[in-house]
ZAVEXLO-194130 format. One record per residue (C-alpha): residue in three letters; x, y, z. Coordinates in steps of 0.05 Angstrom, whole numbers, padded with zeros to 5 digits, always signed. Layout:
residues N
ALAXYZ
...
end
This chain:
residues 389
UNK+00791-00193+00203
UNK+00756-00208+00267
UNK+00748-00125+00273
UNK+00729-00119+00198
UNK+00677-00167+00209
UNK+00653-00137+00286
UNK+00643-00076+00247
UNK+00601-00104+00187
UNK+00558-00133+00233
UNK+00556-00067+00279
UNK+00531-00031+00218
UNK+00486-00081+00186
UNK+00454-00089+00259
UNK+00443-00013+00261
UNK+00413-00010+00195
UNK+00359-00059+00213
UNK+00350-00020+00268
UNK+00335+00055+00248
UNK+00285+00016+00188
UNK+00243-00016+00242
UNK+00254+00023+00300
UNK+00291+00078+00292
UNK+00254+00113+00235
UNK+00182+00104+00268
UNK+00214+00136+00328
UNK+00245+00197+00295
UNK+00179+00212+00250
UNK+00141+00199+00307
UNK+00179+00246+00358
UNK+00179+00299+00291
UNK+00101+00290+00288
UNK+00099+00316+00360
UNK+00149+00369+00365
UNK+00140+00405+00299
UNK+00062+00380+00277
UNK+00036+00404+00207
UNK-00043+00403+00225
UNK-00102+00400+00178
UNK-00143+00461+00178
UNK-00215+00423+00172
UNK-00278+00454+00154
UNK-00353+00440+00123
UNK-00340+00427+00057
UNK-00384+00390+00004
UNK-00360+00388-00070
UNK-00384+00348-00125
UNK-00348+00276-00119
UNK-00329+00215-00166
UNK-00331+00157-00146
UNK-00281+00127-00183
UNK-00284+00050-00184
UNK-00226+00011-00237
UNK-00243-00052-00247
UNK-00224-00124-00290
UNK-00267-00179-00299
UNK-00302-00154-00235
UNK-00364-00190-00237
UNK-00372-00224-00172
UNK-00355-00162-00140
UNK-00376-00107-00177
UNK-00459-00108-00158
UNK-00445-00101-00084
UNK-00391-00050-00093
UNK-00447-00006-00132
UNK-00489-00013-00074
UNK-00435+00000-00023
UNK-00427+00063-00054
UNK-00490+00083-00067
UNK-00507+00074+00010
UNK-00451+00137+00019
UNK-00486+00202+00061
UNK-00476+00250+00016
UNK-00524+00286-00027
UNK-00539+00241-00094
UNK-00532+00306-00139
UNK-00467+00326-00117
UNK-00440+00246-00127
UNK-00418+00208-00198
UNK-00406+00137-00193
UNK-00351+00116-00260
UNK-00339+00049-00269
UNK-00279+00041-00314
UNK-00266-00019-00338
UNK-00197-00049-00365
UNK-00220-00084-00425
UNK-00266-00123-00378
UNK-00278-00191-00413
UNK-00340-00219-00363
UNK-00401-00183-00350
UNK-00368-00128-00305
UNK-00388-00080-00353
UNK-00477-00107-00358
UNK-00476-00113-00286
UNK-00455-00034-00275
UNK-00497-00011-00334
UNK-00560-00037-00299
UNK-00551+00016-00245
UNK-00584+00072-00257
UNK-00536+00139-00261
UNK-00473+00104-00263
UNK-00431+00116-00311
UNK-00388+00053-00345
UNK-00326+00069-00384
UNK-00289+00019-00420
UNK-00226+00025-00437
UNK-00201-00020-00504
UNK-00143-00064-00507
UNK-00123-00074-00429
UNK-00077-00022-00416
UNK-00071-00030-00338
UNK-00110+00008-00280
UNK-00068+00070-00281
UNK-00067+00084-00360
UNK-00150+00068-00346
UNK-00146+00111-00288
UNK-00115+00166-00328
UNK-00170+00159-00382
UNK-00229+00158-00338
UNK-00201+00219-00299
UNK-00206+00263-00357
UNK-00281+00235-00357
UNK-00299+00257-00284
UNK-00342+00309-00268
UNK-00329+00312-00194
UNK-00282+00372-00159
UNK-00260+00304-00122
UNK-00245+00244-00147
UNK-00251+00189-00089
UNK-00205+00123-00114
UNK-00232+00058-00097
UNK-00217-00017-00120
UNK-00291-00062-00139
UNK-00271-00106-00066
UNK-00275-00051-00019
UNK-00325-00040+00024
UNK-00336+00033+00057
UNK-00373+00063+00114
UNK-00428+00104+00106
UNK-00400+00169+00125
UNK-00332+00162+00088
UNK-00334+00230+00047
UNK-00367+00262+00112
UNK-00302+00250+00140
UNK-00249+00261+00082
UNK-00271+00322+00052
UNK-00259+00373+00108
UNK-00197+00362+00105
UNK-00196+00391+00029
UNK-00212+00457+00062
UNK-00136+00460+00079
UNK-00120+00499+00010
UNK-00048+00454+00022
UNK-00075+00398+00031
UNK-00077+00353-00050
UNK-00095+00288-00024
UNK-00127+00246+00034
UNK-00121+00174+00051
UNK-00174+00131+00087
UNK-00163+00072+00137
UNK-00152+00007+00107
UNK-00178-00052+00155
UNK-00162-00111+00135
UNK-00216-00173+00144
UNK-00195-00247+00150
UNK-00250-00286+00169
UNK-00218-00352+00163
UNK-00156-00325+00209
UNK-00097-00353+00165
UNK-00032-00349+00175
UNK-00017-00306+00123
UNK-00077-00255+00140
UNK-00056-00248+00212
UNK+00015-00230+00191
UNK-00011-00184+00140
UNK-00059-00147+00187
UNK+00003-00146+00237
UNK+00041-00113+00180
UNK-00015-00062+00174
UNK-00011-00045+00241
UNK+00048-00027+00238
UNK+00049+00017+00172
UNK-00005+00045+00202
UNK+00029+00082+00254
UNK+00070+00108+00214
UNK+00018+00141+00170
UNK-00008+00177+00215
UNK+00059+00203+00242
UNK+00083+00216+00167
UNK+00013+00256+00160
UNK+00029+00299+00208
UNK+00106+00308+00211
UNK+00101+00319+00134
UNK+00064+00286+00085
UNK+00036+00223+00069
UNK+00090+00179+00016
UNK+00031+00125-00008
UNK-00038+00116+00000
UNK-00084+00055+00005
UNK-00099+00039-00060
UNK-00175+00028-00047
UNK-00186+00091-00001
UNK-00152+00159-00028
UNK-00191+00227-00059
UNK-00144+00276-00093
UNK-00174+00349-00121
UNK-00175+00338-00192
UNK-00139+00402-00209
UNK-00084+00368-00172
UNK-00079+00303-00217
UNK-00034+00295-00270
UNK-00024+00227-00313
UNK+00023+00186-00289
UNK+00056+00146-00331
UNK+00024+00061-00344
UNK+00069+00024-00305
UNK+00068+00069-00243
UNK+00041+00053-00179
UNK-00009+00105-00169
UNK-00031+00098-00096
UNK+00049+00113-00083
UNK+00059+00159-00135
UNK+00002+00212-00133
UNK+00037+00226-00063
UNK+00101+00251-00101
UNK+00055+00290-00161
UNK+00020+00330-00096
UNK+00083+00338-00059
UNK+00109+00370-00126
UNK+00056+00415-00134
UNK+00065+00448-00064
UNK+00016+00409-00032
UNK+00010+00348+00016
UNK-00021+00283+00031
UNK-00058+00274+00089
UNK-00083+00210+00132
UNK-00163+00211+00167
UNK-00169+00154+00211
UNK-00238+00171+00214
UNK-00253+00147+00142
UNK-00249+00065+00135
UNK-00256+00016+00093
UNK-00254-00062+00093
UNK-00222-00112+00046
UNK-00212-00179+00055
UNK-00136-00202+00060
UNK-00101-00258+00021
UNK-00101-00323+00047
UNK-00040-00356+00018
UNK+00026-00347+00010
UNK+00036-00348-00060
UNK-00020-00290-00073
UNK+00013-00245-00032
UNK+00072-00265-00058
UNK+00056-00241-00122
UNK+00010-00180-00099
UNK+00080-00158-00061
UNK+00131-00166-00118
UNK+00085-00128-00162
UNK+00079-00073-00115
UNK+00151-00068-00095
UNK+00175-00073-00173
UNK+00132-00016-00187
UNK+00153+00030-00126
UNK+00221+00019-00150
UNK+00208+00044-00217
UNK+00172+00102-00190
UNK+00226+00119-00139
UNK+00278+00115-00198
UNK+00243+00161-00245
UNK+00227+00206-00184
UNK+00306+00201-00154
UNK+00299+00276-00152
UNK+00250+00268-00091
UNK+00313+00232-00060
UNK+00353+00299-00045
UNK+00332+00325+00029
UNK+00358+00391+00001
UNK+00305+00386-00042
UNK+00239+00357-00012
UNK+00266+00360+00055
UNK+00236+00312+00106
UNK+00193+00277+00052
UNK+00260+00256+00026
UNK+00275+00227+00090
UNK+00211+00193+00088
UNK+00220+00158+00019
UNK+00298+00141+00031
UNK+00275+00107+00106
UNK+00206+00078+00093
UNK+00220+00047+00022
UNK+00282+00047-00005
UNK+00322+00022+00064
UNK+00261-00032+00072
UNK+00277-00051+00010
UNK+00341-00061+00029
UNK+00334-00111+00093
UNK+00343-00169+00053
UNK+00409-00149+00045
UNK+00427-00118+00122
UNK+00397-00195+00139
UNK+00444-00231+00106
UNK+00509-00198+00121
UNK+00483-00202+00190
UNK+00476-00271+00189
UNK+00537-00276+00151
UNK+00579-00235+00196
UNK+00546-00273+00253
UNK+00559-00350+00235
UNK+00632-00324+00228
UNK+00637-00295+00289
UNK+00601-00341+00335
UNK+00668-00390+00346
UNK+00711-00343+00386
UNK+00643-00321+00422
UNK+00589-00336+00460
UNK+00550-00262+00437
UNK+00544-00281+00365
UNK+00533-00354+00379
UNK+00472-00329+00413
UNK+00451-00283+00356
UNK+00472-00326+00298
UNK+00421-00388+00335
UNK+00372-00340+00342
UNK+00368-00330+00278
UNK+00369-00397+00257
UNK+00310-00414+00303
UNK+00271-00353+00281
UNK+00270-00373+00204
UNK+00257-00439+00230
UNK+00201-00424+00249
UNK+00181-00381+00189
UNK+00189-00439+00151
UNK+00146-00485+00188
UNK+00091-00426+00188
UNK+00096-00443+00112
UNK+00099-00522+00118
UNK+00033-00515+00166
UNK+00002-00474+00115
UNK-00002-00511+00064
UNK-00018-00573+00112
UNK-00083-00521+00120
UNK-00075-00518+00195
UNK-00074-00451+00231
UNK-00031-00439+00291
UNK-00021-00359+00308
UNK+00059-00359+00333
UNK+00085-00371+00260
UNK+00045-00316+00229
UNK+00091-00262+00243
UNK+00159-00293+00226
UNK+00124-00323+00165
UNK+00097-00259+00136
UNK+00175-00233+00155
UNK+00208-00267+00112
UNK+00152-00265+00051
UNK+00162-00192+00053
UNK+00234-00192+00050
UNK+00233-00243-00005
UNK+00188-00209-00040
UNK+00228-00147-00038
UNK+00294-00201-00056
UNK+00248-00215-00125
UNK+00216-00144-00135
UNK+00284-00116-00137
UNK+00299-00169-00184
UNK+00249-00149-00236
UNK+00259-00088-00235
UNK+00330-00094-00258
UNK+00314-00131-00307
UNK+00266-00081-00332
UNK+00201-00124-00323
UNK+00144-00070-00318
UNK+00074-00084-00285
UNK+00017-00041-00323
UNK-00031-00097-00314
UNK-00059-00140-00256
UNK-00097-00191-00238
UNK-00158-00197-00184
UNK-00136-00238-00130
UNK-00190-00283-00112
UNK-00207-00330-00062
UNK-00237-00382-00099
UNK-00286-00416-00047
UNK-00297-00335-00036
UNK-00312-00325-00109
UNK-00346-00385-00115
UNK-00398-00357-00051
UNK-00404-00286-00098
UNK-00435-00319-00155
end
């Protein structure tokens, strides 16, 4: 049994591993010894703008004018608003503008079904995603749409920098997080293709959409539609934007478990993609950056498991089953000082830990059980929201 159990933990151990460790370090070493470049050139298309939005009215003003402030040639750029069956003043507030165009979508069918919808509306050879909270630099599409010169080339993701001027816990794990997920964009850009975008920062050629389906998570998805098609999705550093971060625990909580019940659902319906023989290294990509993080949570507890049973007959897995102990310890203090409202930097990272691995725990949850996520919800900072008005 002892052996069984030596074994278990062996394998568990390794698992955890190649997710955090091992995978970066194979994509990264495939990035550098077999590189796919981007072929860049001058290229200036017409461009959408396409902003989705519900109940957006703190936000949606300054958005407007973020975007309008964009170095690029007014006649060759459409700003859509679509709205989700907006029920404040989202939809006033963007008609004031002059030259942008508000579409309003009945009945609140969720931002991709709206997305879908407002797509068909677009004018632009480009259409340049973007949530109403973002905030991007002037010369965003001076440095995205180069890259479209690359005839293989379907999609291309901006930076996402994450902002957290009150330097919470929870924001300095996430930003941590992002750090990290960052690396491996750019290494999955160029060993392959990108498997998800930021949500707030991604253009795709519009002869390259197709609809996706309500409950999808687009930002992931559209990476799968391009890869389909023959194309790829590509990463430029050199185009960033800014969002602020949540602050607390719960909201990106439920921000996570949304996201992850979604990817699940799209990496079900898409199980095809799965098959190296197939998509090759992208499969490799989706099996190792989503679906074995989604599976931590499990590798965690049958290492602790094996661990605790282990550590009598020695002093090895005493150490490592303590360890552990002391480590989500401490991510559970990072939680009890949060909501004391104190701030203190060394619980961050174990804190945001274990939120992400529950919230894969209850993602996966949902999803077998067949809850779907069309909808969402802004997630607002109230003192924030409170300044906006």
């Amino acid at each position: 049994m002892t052996s069984i159990l030596q074994v278990v933990f062996g394998v568990a151990a390794a698992g955890l591993a190649y997710v955090y460790a091992g995978y970066p370090l194979l994509v990264w070493i495939v990035s550098r010894l077999a590189p796919r470049p981007v072929t860049r050139a001058d290229f200036e298309p017409r461009v959408t703008v396409l902003i989705t939005a519900y109940n957006e009215e703190p936000a949606i003003a300054d958005k407007i004018r973020n975007t309008l402030a964009i170095d690029y040639p007014p006649e060759k750029l459409e700003i859509l608003v679509a709205s989700d069956g907006s029920t404040d003043r989202t939809e006033e507030i963007a008609a004031t503008f002059p030259g942008v165009i508000v579409f309003r979508q009945e009945g609140r069918r969720g931002k991709t079904f709206t997305q879908n919808r407002a797509v068909e509306r677009a004018s632009g050879d480009v259409i340049l995603f973007s949530d109403a909270t973002t905030e991007y630099q002037p010369n965003v599409l001076r440095e995205l749409l180069p890259n479209f010169a690359d005839q293989t080339v379907g999609c291309v993701a901006g930076k996402l920098t994450y902002v957290d001027d009150s330097r919470s816990n929870v924001g300095k794990g996430a930003k941590s997080y992002w750090n990290y997920e960052t690396f491996l964009k750019k290494a999955e850009s160029r060993a392959c293709s990108l498997i998800g975008a930021s949500g707030c920062l991604y253009a795709v050629r519009k002869s390259a959409y197709r609809e996706m389906y309500p409950e999808a998570c687009s930002d992931f998805l559209i990476c799968t539609v391009i890869y389909e098609q023959g194309m790829r999705s590509v990463y430029e550093p050199n185009a960033v934007c800014f969002e602020e971060t949540n602050r607390r625990t719960d909201k990106e909580m439920k921000m996570r478990v949304r996201v992850i019940s979604q990817t699940l659902t799209d990496l079900w319906r898409n199980r095809s993609m799965l098959n190296p023989f197939r998509s090759g290294f992208y499969a490799i990509e989706l099996i190792s950056h989503k679906l074995l993080r989604y599976a931590v949570p499990l590798l965690l507890i049958v290492i602790f498991a094996a661990s605790a049973a282990l550590m009598g007959g020695s002093q090895f897995f005493e150490i490592v089953f303590l360890s552990q102990v002391a480590f989500y310890f401490v991510a559970a203090l990072g939680l009890l000082i949060e909501r004391a409202g104190a701030r203190i930097g060394i619980f961050a990272i174990p804190h945001y830990f274990v939120l992400a691995n529950v919230a894969s725990v209850i993602g996966f949850y949902k999803f077998v059980r067949g809850e779907r996520y069309a909808t969402w919800e802004p997630i607002r900072d109230k003192n924030k929201e409170a300044e906006s008005v």
